[in-house]
C-alpha positions as CSV (number, residue, x, y, z in Angstrom):
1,X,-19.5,-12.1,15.0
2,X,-22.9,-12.8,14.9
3,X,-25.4,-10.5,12.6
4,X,-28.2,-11.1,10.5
5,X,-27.2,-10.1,6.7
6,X,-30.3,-9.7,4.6
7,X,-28.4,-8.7,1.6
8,X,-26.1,-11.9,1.8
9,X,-28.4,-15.0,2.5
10,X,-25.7,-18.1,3.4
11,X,-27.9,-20.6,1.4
12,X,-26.1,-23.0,-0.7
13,X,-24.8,-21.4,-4.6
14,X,-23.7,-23.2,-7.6
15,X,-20.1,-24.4,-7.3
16,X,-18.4,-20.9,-9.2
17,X,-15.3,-21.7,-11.8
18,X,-11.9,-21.8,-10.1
19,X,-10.4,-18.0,-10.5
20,X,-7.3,-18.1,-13.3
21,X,-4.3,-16.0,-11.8
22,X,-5.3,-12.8,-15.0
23,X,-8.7,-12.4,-12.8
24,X,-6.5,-10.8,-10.2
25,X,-5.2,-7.1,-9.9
26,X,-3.5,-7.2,-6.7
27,X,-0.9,-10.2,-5.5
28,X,1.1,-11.1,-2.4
29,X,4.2,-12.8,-2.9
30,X,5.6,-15.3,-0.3
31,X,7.7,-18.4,0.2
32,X,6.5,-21.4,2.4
33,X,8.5,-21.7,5.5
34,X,9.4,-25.0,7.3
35,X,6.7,-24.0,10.2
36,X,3.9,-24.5,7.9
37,X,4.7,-27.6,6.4
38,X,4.2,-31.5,7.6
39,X,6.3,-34.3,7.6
40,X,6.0,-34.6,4.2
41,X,7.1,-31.3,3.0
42,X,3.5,-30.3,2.0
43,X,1.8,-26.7,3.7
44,X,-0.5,-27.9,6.3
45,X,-4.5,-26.9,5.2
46,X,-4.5,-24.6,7.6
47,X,-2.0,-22.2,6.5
48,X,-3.5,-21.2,3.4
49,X,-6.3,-19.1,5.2
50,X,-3.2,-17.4,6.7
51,X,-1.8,-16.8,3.3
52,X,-5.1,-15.1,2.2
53,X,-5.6,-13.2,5.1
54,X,-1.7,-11.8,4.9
55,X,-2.6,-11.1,1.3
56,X,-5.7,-9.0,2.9
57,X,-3.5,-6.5,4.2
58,X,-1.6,-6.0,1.1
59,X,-4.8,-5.6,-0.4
60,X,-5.3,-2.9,1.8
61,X,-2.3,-1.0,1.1
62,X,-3.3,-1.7,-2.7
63,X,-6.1,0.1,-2.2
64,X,-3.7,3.6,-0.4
65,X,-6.0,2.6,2.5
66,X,-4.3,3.0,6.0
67,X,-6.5,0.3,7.2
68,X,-7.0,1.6,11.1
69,X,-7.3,5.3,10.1
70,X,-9.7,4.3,7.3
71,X,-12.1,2.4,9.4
72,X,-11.9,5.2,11.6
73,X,-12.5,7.8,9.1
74,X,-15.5,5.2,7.8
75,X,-17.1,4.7,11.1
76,X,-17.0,1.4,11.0
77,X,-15.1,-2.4,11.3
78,X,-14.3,-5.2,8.1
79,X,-15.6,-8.9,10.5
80,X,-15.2,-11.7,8.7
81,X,-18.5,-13.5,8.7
82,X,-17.7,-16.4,6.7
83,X,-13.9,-18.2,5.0
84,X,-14.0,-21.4,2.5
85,X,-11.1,-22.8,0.8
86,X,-10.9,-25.4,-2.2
87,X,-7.9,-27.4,-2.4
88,X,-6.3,-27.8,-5.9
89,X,-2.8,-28.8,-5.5
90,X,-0.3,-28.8,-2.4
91,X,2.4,-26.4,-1.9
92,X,5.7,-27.5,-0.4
93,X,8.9,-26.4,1.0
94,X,10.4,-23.5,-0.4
95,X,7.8,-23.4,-3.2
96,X,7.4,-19.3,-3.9
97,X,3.4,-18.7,-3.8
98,X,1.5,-15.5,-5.2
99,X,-1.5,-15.0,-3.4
100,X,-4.2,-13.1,-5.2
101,X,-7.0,-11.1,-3.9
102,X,-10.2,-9.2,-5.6
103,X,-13.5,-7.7,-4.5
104,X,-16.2,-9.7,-6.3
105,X,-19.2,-8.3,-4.7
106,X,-20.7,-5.5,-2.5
107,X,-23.9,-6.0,-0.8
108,X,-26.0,-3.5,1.6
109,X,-23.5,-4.6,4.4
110,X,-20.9,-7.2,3.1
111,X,-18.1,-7.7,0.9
112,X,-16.8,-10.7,-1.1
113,X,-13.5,-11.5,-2.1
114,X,-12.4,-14.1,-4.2
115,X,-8.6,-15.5,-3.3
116,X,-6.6,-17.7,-5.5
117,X,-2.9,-19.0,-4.1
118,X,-1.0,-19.8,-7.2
119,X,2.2,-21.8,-8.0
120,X,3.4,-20.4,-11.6
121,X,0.3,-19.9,-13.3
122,X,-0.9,-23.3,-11.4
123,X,-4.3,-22.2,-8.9
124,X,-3.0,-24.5,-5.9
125,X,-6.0,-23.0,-3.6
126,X,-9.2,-20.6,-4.4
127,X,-11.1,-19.3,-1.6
128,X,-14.1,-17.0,-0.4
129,X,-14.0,-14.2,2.3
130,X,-17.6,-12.4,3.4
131,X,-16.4,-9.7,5.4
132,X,-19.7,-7.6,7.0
133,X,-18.9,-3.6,7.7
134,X,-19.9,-3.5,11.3
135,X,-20.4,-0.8,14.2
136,X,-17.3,-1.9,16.0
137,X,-18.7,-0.7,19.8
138,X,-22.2,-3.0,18.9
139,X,-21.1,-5.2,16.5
140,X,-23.9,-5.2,14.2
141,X,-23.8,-4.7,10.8
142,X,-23.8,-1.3,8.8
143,X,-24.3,-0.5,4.9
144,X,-20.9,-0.5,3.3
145,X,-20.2,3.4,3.4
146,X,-20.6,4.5,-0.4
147,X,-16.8,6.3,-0.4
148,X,-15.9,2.5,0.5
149,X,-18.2,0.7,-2.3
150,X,-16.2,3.3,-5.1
151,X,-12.9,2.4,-4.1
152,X,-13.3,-1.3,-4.1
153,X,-15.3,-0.9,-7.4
154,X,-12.6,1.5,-9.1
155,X,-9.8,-0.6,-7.8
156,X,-11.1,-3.8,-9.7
157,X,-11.8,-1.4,-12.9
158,X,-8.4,-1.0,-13.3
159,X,-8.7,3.2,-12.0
160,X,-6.0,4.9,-9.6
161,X,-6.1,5.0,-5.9
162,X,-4.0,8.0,-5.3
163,X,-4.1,11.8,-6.7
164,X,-0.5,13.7,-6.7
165,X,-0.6,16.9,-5.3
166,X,1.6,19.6,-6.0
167,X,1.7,23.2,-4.3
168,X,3.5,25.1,-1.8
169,X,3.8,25.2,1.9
170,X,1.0,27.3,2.7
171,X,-1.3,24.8,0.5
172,X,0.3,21.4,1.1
173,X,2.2,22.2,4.6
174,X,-0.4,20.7,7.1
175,X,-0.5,17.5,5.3
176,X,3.3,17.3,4.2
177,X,4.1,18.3,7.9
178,X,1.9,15.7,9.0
179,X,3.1,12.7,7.3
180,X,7.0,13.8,8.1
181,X,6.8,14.0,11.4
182,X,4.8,10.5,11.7
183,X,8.0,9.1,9.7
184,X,11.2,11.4,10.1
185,X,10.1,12.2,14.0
186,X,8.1,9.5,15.7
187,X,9.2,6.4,13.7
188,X,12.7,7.2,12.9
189,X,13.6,9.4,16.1
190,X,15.0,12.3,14.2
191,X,14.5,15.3,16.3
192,X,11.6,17.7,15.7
193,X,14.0,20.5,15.4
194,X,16.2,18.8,12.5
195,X,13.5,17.2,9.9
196,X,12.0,21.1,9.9
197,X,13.7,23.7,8.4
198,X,13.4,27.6,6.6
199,X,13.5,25.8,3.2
200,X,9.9,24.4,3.3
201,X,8.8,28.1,2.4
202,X,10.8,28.4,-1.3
203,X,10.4,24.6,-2.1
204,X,7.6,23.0,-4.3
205,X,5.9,20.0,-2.3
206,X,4.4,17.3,-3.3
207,X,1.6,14.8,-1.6
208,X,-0.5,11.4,-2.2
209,X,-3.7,11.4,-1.2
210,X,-6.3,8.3,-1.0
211,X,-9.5,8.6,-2.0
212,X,-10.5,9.3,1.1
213,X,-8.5,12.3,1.0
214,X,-6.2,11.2,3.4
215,X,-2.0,12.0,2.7
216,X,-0.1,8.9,2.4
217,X,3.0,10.1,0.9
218,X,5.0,13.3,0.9
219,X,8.4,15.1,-0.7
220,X,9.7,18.2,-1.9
221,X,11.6,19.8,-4.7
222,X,14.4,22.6,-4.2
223,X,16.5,24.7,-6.3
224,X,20.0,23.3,-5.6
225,X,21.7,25.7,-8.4
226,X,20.4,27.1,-11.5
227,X,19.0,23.9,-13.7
228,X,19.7,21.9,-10.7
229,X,16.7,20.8,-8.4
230,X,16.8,18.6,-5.0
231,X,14.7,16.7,-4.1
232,X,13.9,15.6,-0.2
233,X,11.6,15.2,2.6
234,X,10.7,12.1,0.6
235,X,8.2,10.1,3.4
236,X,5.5,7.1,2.9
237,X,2.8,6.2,5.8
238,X,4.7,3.0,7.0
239,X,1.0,0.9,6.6
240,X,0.9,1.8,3.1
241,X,4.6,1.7,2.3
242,X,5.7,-1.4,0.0
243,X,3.3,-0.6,-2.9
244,X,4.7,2.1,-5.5
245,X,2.6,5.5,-4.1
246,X,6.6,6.6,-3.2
247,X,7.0,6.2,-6.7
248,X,4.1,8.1,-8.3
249,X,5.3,10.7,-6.1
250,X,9.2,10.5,-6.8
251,X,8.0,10.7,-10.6
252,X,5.9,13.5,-9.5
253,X,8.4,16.0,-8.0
254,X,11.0,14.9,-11.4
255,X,8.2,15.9,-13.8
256,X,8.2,18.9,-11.6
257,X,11.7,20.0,-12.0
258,X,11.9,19.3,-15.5
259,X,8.7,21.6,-16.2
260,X,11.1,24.2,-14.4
261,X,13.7,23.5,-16.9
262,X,16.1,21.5,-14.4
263,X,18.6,19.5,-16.3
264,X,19.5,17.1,-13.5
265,X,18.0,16.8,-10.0
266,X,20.0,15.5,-6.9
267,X,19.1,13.8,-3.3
268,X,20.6,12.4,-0.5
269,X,19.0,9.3,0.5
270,X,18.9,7.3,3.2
271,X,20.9,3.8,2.3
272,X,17.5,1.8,3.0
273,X,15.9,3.1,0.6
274,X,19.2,3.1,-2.1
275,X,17.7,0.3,-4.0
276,X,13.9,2.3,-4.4
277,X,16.0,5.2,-6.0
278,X,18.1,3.0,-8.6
279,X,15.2,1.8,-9.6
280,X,14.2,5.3,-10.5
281,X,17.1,6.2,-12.4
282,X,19.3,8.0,-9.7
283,X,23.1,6.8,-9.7
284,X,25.7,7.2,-6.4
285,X,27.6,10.5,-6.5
286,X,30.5,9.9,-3.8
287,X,30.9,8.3,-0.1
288,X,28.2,7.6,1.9
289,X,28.2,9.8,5.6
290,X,25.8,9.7,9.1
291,X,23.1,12.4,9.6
292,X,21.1,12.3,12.5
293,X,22.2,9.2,13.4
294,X,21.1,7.2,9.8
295,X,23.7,6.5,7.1
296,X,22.8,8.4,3.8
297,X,24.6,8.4,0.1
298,X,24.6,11.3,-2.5
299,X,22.4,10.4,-5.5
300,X,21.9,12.4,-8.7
301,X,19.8,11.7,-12.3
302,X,20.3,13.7,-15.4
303,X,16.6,15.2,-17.2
């Protein structure tokens, strides 16, 4: 893309000091594959761009940013107008790389990022992105929308991206609906008919939004039995899954049932995501069985 940036003249700048892996909220782990190296076992130049362009998107989800219904929502495009690397070390075969990304800088129209590929605590590669906020149909350049400039900025200062929102159906519903059927209906294939049912009305829900104010993640809490609470309808907006909004809002509907008094609250979870509620504190109560085609396992944690 070609566009004149007024705010970000290209002119040649002191040589800046090579980033130290604490600068750097947001990583992306990876391991180098056989493709990407040479004869020699060492990652071909070329590749690292890649790396800090993968570690872009997970940036992104960093940010609870959706990044096509963002740029939608923002009227605008992220064009890269400019990428420089700085080699340090090599990475080989097999070595394990955590690519780290921050927003330096936000001009009238363009955004700066600072990369930094590290080994350990060893800075193997630093880099640059300028990426210019554009009128996708014209491509020429637009200010950075201010709801844009705040996240980026609050992101770096350490603040949180998402808001839990508790309610009930008639508050939260459209949203909560919304996000389910995206998952549970159009991703997964359940049918329309199965993933909605009577008990939305009586049960407590739960949802993420960005600070856009867009949903990115969804659940509810039910009263199983008296001081026992279920919790379900658990669903993440597949571009943002992988970072731990699931989480906040896992801890979310808990907190929830132990305001109510619950003394232990139960789920059945699909076996994919077993593993996400271990981590939470929920042990396996039984034998797995098939629901709408997808294995699931009984899973319960005492309050």
């Amino acid at each position: 893309m070609q566009t004149p940036h007024p705010d970000l003249p290209l002119a040649a700048a002191p040589t800046p000091r090579p980033p130290a892996r604490s600068h750097f909220r947001c990583f992306h782990r990876l391991r180098v594959r056989w493709a990407e190296v040479d004869m020699q076992k060492i990652v071909f130049n070329a590749h690292y761009l890649m790396y800090i362009d993968t570690a872009m998107s997970e940036y992104w989800r960093a940010l609870a940013l959706p990044y096509e219904a963002s740029m939608l929502t923002l009227g605008g495009e992220m064009y890269v107008k400019k990428a420089t690397v700085e080699y340090h070390a090599s990475a080989r075969l097999d070595d394990a790389l955590d690519v780290g990304l921050r927003c330096v800088r936000v001009g009238r129209s363009s955004c700066v990022f600072e990369a930094g590929v590290f080994s350990g605590d060893q800075l193997l590669v630093s880099g640059e992105l300028v990426y210019v906020f554009a009128d996708p149909a014209t491509q020429t350049s637009r200010p950075v929308p201010p709801a844009l400039r705040v996240i980026f900025e609050g992101f770096e200062a350490g603040a949180d991206m998402v808001e839990v929102r508790t309610g009930d159906w008639n508050t939260l519903g459209r949203d909560a609906g919304r996000l389910r059927t995206a998952v549970f209906v159009r991703e997964q294939g359940i049918p329309a008919e199965v993933e909605a049912d009577a008990l939305d009305a009586s049960a407590r829900h739960a949802v993420a939004y960005n600070r856009l104010g867009m949903p990115v993640a969804t659940g509810r809490l039910l009263q199983e039995a008296p001081g026992v609470g279920r919790i379900g309808r658990m669903a993440v907006d597949r571009s943002v899954r992988g970072s731990q909004w699931g989480r906040q809002l896992l801890d979310a509907l808990v907190a929830a049932a132990q305001a109510r008094g619950d003394k232990e609250v139960q789920l059945h979870a699909q076996r994919a995501a077993e593993g996400f509620y271990r981590r939470a504190g929920f042990a396996v109560v039984g034998e797995p069985w098939e629901e709408a085609g997808i294995s699931h396992i009984a899973m319960a944690r005492r309050l």
